[in-house]
PAKOLFI-750080 format. One record per residue (C-alpha): x, y, z; residue number from 0; residue in three letters. Coordinates in Angstrom, 2 decimals. Last residue first. Layout:
// residues N
((X,Y,Z),NUM,'ala')
...
// end
This chain:
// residues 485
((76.20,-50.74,-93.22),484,'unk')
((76.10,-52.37,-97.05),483,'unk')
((76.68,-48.78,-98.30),482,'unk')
((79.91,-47.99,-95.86),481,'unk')
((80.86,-51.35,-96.97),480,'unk')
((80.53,-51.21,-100.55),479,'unk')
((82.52,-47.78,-100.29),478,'unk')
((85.04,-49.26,-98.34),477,'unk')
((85.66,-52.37,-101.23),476,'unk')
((85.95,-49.73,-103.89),475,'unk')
((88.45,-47.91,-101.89),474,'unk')
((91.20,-51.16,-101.07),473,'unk')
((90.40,-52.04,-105.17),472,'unk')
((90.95,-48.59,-106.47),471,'unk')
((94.58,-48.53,-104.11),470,'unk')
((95.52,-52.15,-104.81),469,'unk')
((95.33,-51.18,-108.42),468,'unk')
((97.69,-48.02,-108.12),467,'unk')
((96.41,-44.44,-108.31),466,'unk')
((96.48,-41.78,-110.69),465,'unk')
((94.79,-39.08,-109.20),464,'unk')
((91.08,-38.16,-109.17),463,'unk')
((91.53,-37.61,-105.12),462,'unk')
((88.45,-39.02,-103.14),461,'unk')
((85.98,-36.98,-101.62),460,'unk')
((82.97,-37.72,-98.53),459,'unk')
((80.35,-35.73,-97.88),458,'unk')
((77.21,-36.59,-95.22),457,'unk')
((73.90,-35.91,-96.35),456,'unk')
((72.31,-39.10,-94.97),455,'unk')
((72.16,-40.55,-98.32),454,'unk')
((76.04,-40.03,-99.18),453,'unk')
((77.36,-37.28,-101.38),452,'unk')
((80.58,-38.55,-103.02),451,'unk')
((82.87,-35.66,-104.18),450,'unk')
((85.88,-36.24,-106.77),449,'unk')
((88.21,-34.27,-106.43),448,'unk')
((90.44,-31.69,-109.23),447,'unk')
((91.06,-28.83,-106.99),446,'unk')
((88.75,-26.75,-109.08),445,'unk')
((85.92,-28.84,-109.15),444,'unk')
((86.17,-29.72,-105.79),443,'unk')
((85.78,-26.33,-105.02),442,'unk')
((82.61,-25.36,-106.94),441,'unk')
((81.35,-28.28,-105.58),440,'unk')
((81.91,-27.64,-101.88),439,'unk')
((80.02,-24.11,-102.28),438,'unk')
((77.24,-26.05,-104.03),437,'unk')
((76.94,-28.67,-101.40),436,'unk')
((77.09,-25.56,-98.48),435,'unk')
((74.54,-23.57,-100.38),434,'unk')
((72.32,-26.51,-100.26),433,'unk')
((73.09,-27.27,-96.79),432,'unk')
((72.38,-23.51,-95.86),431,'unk')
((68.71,-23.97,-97.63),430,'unk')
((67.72,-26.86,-95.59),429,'unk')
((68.39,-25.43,-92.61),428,'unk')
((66.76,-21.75,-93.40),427,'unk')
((63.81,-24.03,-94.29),426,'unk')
((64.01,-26.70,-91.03),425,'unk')
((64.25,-23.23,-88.46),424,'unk')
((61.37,-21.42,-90.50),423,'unk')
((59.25,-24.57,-90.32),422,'unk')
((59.98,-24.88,-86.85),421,'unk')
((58.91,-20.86,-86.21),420,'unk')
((55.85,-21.36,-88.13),419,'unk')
((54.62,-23.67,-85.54),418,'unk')
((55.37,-22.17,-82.94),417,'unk')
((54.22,-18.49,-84.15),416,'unk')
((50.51,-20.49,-84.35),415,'unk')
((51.09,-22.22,-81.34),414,'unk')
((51.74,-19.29,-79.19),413,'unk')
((48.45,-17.19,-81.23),412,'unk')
((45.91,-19.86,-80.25),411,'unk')
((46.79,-19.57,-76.63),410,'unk')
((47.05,-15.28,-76.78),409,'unk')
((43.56,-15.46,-78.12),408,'unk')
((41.75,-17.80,-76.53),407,'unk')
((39.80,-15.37,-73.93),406,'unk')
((39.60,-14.64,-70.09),405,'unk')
((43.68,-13.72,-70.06),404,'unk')
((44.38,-15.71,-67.11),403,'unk')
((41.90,-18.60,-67.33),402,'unk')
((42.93,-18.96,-71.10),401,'unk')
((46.50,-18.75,-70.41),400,'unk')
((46.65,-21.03,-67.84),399,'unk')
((44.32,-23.29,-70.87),398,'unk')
((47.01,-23.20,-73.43),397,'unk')
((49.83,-23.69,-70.75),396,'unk')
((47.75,-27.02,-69.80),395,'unk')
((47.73,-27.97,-73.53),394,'unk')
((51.31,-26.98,-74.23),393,'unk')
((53.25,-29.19,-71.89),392,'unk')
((52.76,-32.89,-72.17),391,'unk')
((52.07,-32.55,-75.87),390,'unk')
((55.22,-30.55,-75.57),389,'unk')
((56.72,-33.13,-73.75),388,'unk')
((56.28,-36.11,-76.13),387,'unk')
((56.29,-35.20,-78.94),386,'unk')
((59.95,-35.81,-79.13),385,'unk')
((59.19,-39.59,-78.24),384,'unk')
((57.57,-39.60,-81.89),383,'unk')
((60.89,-38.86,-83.59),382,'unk')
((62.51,-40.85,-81.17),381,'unk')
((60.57,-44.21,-81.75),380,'unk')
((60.11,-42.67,-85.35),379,'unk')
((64.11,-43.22,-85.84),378,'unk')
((64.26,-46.75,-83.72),377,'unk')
((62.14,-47.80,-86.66),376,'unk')
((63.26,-46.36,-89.61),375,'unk')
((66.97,-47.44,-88.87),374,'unk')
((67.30,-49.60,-92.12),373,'unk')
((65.03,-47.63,-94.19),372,'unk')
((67.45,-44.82,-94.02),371,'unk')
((68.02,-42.02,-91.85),370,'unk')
((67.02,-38.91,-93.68),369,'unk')
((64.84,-40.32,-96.32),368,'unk')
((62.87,-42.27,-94.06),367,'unk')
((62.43,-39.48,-91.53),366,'unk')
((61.10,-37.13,-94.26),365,'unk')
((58.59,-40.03,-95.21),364,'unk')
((58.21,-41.22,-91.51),363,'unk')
((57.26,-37.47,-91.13),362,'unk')
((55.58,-36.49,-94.56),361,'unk')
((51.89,-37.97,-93.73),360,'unk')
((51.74,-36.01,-90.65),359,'unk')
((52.46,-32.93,-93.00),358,'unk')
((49.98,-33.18,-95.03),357,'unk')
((46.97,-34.22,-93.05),356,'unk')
((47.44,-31.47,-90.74),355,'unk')
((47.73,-29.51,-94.60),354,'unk')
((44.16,-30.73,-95.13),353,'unk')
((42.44,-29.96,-91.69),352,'unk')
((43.65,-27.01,-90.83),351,'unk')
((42.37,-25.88,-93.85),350,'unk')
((38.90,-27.48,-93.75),349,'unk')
((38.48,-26.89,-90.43),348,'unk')
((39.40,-23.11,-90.60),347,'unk')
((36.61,-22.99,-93.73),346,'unk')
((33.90,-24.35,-91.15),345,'unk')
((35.16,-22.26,-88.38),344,'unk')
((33.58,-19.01,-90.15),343,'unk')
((30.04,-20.10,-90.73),342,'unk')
((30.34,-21.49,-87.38),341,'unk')
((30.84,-18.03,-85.74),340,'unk')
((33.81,-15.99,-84.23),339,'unk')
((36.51,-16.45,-86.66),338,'unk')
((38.88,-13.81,-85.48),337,'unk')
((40.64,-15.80,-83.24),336,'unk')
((41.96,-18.20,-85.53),335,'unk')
((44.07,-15.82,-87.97),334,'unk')
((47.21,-17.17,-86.32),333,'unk')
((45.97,-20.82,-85.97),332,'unk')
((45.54,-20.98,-89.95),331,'unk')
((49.08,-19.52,-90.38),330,'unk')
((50.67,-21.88,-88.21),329,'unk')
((49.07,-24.94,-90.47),328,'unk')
((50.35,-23.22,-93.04),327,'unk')
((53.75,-23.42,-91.91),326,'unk')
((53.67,-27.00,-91.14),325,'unk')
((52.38,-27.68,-95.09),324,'unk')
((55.29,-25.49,-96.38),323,'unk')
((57.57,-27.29,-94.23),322,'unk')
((56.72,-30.86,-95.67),321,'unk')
((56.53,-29.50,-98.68),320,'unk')
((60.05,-28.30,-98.34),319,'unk')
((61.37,-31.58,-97.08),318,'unk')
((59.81,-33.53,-99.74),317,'unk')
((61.85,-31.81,-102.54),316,'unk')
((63.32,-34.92,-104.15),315,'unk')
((59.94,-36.09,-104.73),314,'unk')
((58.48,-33.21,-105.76),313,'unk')
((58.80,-33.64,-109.45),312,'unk')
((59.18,-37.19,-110.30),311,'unk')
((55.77,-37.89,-108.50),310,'unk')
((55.35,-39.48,-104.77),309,'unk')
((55.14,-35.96,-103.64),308,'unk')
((51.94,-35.55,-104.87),307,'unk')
((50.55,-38.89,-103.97),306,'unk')
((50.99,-38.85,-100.59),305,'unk')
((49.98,-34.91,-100.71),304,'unk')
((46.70,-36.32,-102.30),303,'unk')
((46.36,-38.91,-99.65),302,'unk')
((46.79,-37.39,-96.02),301,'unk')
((45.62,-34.41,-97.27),300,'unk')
((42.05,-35.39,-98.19),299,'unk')
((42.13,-37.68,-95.04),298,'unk')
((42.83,-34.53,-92.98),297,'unk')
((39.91,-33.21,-94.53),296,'unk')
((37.15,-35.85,-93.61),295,'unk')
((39.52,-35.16,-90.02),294,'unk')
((39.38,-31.46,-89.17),293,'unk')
((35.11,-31.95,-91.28),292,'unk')
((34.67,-33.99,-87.69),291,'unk')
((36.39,-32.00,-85.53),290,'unk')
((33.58,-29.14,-86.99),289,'unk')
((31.07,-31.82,-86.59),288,'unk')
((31.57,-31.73,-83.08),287,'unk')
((30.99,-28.12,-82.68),286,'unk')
((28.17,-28.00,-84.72),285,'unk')
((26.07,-30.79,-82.41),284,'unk')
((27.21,-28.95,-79.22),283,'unk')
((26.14,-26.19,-80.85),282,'unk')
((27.94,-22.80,-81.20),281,'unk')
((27.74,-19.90,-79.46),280,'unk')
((31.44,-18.32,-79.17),279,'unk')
((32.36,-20.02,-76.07),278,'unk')
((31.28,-23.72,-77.54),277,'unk')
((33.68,-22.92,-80.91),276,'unk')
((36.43,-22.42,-77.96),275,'unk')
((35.70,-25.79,-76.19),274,'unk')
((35.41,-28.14,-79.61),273,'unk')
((39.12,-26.22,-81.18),272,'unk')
((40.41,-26.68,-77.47),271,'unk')
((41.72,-29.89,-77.20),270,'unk')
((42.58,-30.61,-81.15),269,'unk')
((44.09,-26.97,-81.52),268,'unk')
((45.93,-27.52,-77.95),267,'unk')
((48.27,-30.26,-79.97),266,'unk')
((49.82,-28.70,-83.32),265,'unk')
((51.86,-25.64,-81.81),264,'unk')
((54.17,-27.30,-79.56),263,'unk')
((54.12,-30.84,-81.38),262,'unk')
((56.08,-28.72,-84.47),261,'unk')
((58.49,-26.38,-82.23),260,'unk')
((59.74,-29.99,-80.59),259,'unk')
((59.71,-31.46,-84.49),258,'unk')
((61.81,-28.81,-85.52),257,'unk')
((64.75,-29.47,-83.35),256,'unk')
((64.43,-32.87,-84.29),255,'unk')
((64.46,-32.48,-87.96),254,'unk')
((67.90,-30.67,-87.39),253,'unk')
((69.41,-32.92,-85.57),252,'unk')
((68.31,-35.70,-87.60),251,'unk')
((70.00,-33.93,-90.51),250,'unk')
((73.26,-33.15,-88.43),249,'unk')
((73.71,-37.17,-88.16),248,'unk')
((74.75,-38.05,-84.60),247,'unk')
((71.19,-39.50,-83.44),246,'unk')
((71.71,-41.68,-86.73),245,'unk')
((74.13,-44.11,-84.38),244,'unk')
((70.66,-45.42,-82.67),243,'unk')
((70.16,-48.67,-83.93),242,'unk')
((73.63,-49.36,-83.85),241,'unk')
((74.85,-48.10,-80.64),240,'unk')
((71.97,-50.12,-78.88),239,'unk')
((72.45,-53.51,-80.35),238,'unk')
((77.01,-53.03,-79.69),237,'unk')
((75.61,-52.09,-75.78),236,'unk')
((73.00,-55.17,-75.70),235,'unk')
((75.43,-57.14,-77.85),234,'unk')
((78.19,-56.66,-75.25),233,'unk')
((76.16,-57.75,-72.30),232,'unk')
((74.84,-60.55,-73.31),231,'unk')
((70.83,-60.85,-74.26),230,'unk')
((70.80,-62.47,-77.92),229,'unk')
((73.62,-65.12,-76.23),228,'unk')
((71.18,-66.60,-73.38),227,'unk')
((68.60,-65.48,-75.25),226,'unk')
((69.37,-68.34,-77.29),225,'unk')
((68.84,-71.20,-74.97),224,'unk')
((68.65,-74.52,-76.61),223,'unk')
((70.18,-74.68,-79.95),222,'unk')
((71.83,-71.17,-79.14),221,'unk')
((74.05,-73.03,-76.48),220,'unk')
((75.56,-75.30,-78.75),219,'unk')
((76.40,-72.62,-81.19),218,'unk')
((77.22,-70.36,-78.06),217,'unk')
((79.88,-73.43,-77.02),216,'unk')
((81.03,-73.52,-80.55),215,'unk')
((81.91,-69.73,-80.74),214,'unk')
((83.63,-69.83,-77.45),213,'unk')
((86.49,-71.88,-79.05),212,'unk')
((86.39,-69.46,-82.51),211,'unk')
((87.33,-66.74,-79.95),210,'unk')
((83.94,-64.48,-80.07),209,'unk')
((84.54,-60.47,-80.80),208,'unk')
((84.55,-60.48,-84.52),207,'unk')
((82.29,-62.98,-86.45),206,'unk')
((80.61,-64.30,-83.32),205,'unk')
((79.73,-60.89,-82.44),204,'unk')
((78.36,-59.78,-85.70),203,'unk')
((75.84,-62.78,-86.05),202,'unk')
((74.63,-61.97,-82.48),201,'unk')
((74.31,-58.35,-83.25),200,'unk')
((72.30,-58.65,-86.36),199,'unk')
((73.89,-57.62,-89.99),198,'unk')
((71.99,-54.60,-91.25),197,'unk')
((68.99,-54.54,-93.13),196,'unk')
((69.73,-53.60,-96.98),195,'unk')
((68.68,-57.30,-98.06),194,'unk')
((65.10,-57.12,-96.70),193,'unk')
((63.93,-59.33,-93.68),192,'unk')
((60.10,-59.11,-93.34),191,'unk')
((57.69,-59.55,-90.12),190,'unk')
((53.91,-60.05,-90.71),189,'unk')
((52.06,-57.33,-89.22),188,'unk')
((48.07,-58.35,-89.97),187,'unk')
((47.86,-60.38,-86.23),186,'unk')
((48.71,-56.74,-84.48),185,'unk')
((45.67,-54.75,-86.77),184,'unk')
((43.30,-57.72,-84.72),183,'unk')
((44.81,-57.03,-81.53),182,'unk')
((44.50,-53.09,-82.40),181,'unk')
((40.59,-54.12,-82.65),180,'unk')
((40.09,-53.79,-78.56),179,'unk')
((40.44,-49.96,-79.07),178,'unk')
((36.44,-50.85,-80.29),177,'unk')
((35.80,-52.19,-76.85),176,'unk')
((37.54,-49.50,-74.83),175,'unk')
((35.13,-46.88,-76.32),174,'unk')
((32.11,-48.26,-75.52),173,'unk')
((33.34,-48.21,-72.01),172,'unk')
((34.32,-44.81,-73.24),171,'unk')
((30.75,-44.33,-73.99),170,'unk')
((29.44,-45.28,-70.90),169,'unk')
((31.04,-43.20,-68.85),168,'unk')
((30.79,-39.98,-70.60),167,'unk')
((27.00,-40.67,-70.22),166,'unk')
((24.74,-43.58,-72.29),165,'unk')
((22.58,-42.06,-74.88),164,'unk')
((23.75,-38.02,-75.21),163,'unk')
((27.85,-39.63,-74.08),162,'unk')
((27.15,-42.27,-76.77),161,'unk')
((25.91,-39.30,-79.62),160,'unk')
((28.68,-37.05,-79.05),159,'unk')
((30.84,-40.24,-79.87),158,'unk')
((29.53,-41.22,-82.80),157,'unk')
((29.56,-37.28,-83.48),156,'unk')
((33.43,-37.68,-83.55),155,'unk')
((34.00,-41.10,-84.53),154,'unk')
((33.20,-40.89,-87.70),153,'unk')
((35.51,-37.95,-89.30),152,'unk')
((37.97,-38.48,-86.24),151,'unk')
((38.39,-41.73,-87.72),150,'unk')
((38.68,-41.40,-91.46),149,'unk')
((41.20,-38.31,-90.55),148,'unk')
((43.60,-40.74,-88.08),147,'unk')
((42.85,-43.27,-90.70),146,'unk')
((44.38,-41.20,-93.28),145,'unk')
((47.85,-42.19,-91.86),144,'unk')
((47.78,-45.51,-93.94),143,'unk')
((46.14,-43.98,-97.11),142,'unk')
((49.01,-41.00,-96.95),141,'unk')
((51.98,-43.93,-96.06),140,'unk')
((51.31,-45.95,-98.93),139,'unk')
((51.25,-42.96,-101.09),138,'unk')
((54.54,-41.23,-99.53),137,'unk')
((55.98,-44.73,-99.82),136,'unk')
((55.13,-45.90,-103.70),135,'unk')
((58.47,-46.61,-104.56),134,'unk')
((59.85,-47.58,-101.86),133,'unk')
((57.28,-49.28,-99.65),132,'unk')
((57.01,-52.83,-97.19),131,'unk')
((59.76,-51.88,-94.59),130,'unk')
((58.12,-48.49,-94.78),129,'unk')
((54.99,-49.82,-93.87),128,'unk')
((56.39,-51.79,-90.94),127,'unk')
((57.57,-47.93,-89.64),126,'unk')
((53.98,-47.13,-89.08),125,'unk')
((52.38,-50.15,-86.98),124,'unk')
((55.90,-49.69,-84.61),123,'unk')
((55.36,-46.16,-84.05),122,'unk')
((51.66,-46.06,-82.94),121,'unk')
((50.86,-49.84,-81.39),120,'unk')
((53.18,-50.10,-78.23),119,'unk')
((52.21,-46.29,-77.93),118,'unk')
((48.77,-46.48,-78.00),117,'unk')
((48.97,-49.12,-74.68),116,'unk')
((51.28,-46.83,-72.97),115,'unk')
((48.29,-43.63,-73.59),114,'unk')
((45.82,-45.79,-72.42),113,'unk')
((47.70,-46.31,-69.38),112,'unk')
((49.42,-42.99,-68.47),111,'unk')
((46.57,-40.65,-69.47),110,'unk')
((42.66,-42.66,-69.31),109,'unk')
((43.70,-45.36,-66.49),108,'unk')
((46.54,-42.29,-64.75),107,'unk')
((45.50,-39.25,-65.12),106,'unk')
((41.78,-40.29,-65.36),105,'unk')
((41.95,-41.70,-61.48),104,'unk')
((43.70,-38.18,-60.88),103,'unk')
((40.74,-36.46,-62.42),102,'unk')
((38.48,-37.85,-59.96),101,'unk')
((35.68,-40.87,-59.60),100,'unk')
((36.76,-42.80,-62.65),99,'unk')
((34.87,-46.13,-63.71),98,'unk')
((34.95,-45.17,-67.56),97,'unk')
((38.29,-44.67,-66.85),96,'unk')
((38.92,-48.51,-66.37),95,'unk')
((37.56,-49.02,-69.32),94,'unk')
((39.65,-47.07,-71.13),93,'unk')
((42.48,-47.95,-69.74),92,'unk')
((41.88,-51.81,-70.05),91,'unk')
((41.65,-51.01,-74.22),90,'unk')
((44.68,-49.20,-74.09),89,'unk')
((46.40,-51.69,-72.48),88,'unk')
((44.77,-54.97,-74.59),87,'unk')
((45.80,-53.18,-77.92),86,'unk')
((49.51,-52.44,-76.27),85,'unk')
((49.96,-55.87,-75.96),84,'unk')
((48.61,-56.99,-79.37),83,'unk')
((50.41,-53.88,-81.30),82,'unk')
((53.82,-55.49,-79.33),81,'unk')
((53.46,-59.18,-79.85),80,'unk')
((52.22,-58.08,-83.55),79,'unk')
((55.75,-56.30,-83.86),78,'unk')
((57.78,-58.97,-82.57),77,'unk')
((60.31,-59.31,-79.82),76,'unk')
((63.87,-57.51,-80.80),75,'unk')
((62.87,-54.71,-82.99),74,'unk')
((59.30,-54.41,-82.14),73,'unk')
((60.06,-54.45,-78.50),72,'unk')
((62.40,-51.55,-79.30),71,'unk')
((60.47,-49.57,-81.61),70,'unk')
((57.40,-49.58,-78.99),69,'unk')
((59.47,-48.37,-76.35),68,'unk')
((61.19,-45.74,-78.24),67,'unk')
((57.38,-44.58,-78.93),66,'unk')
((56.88,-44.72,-74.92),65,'unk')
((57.25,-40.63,-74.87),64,'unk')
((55.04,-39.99,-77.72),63,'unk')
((51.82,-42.03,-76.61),62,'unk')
((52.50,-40.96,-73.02),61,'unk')
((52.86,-37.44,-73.73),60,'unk')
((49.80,-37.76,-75.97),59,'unk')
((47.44,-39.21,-73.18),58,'unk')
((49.32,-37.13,-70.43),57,'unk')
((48.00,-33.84,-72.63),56,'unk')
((44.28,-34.90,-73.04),55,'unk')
((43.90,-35.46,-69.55),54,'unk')
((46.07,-32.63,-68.08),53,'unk')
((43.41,-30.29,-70.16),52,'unk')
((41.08,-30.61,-66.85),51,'unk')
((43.50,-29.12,-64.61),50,'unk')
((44.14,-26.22,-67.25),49,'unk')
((40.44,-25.78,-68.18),48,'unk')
((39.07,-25.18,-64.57),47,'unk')
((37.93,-27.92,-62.38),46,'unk')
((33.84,-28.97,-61.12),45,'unk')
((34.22,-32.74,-61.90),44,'unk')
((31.19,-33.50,-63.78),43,'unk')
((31.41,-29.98,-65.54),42,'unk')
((35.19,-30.05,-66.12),41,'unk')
((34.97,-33.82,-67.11),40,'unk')
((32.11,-33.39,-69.12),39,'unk')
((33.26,-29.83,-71.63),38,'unk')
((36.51,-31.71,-71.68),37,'unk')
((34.84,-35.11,-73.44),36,'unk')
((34.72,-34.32,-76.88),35,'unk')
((38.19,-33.07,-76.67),34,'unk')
((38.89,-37.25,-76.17),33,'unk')
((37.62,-37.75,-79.67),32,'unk')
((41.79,-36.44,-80.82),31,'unk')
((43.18,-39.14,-79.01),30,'unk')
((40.65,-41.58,-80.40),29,'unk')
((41.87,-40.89,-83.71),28,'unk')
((45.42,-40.79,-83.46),27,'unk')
((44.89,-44.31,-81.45),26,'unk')
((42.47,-46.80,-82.68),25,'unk')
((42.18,-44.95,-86.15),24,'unk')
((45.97,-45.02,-86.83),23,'unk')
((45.38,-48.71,-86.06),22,'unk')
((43.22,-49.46,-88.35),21,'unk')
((45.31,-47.83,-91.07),20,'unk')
((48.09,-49.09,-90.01),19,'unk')
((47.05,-52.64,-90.45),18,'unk')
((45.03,-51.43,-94.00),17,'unk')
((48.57,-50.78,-94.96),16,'unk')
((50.27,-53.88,-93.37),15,'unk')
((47.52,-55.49,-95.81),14,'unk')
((48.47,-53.76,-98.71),13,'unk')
((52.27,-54.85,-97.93),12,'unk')
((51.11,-58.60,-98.50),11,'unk')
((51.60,-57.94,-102.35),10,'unk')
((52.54,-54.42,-102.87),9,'unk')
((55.70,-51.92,-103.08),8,'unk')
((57.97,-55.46,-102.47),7,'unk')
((60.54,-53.82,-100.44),6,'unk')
((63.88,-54.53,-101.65),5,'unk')
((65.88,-58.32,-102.27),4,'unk')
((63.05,-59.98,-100.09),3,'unk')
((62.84,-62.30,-97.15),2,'unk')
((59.60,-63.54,-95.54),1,'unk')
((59.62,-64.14,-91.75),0,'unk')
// end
């Protein structure tokens, strides 16, 4: 495990970045290629558009919902055990559904497993690039995320063209091959230990809670069994408070409730963008290109909005672009049902497209700078996990509503006010805590405090009085601990 000061912003961290990317690729993208499919499931398997749309949805809910899972063997196994694992899950979904006789055998080999296997890989491949960026994050992150874009972009009519040559069964047999490559991202993920990372639980306990008698005996006993002490009961519940004490911060509140509206509105687009384009005459061969310019695009975004809000001037307003980009995305799925031809879709693509790229490069960022690099991990495993349901959900409601109403409009239109909604929520948010800092200010100012504005947003003051040496010594020594924690 190497050990660094801060993040290195290079070196071996280019490598965790081509890591991610691959493995962005191996999951976001093949996610999104599994749209492809609907049109062959319903027809091979005779069901209407909300049984069918199950598929799609128990992949993502199973991605999202296991994300804790893949932060937490990450955390205390290794994070190329984990990306390995779930490489050789997804990969034995996939084939496996290529043998699939029903739609409940795709529930669970193409939905429950596959979508376990991504999840080992998803969360855990994306917070190691934070470990590895500071300065260069938002950039890092935007060429690491840009797989998902890079991917859709190729495998989209690769994959039209296996299910022409070989069937929907052969190509994700195809398919489970190629997710085989996460093992090879996995082996890329070399652990780091950086100064900021909190004390572990094992090294805590035997400072405060062992009896210096017992602390010999676990000495001894760490020599040749130490998961005998790792795995006690009172580090598991001290382990479990730690890495998840952000839960508490009105920020990640916040950011959470968002996030829900977010997945909501973002997930039927990719499962019925390829369907709808069909219903309104287009080509099998158009319609896949269409999710194909979605993710040439979505690279576009992932990078230059990387790179944007890596510079002096947006940097400290990350959360607003971040919201602006959401927003849009809302706006394009709004106007959706009044583009009726290809000519028409291909600008929608391109829109969609970019500021999809935008925003999904901003989470970890916005994440990152709410919680800390410290509890990045454990932060996207719930961040992600709140995908979870309304991937789950949203798709089949999307497709109820299509075989009730007979036409995409009202579907398109839900996600569209969803997704404007939770970057209404996350502005009007944003905008009372600024009002609230200024208010607090103004009053400080005149009462003759000093205020101390911590990362996570929380406020702290100390009387400018005339105080004694013990006094400046006792609060220097509590503000290097509250920073050191």
């Amino acid at each position: 495990r190497a050990r660094h000061a801060g993040p290195p912003d290079g070196g071996w961290g280019w490598m965790i970045v081509a890591g991610c990317f691959l493995v962005t690729i191996c999951t976001r993208a093949v996610t999104r290629c599994i749209s492809i499919f609907f049109v062959e499931f319903q027809a091979y398997f005779g069901q209407d558009y909300a049984r069918t749309a199950w598929i799609h949805s128990i992949v993502d809910c199973a991605t999202m919902l296991c994300a804790p899972l893949g932060s937490l063997i990450s955390n205390h196994v290794s994070c190329q055990v984990g990306i390995m694992l779930g490489g050789l899950l997804a990969s034995a979904g996939l084939i496996l559904s290529s043998f699939a006789t029903s739609l409940e055998h795709l529930y669970l080999s193409l939905g429950v497993l596959t979508g376990l296997g991504f999840a080992l890989c998803y969360s855990p491949a994306i917070a190691m690039v934070g470990k590895y960026f500071n300065k260069r994050k938002a950039l890092a992150y935007g060429i690491a995320m840009s797989g998902s874009g890079i991917g859709t972009f190729v495998l989209a009519p690769v994959v039209q063209l296996l299910i022409e040559q070989f069937s929907w069964r052969g190509a994700l047999l195809i398919l489970g091959g190629f997710v085989l490559n996460l093992c090879v991202c996995g082996a890329l993920m070399r652990p780091i230990a950086l100064k900021e990372d909190r004390k572990t639980a094992p090294e805590f306990l035997e400072q405060d809670y062992v009896p210096k008698a017992q602390k010999r005996d676990l000495k001894r006993m760490s020599v040749c069994s130490p998961l005998i002490k790792a795995w006690s009961h009172e580090w598991l519940c001290l382990c479990s408070w730690k890495e998840y004490d952000f839960l508490l911060m009105p920020g990640f509140m916040v950011l959470a409730v968002s996030v829900l509206f977010m997945a909501y509105g973002c997930s039927p687009l990719f499962v019925y963008l390829v369907p709808y384009a069909l219903s309104v005459g287009v080509s099998h061969h158009q319609a896949a290109f269409l999710m194909s310019i979605l993710g040439v695009i979505d690279i576009i975004g992932n990078i230059t909005f990387g790179w944007l809000t890596d510079r002096r001037c947006l940097k400290k307003h990350r959360h607003f672009c971040y919201l602006f980009a959401v927003g849009m995305d809302g706006l394009c799925c709004l106007f959706l049902p009044v583009l009726r031809n290809f000519p028409l879709l291909v600008p929608f693509s391109f829109t969609f497209g970019y500021f999809d790229g935008a925003y999904v490069t901003l989470i970890p960022v916005v994440t990152a700078d709410v919680v800390g690099t410290s509890s990045l991990s454990s932060a996207l495993g719930v961040v992600y996990f709140l995908h979870a349901i309304p991937y789950l959900v949203s798709p089949p409601v999307a497709g109820w509503l299509v075989d009730t109403t007979g036409s995409y409009t009202a579907s398109f239109l839900l996600c569209g006010f969803s997704m404007i909604f939770s970057s209404t929520l996350l502005c009007f948010a944003r905008l009372a805590k600024k009002v609230k800092r200024t208010h607090l200010r103004s009053l400080t100012s005149d009462t003759g405090t000093k205020q101390h504005i911590w990362t996570n947003g929380a406020i702290a003051y100390s009387v400018t009085a005339e105080l004694d040496q013990k006094d400046v010594e006792f609060l220097a020594a509590d503000t290097n601990s509250y920073s050191n924690r």
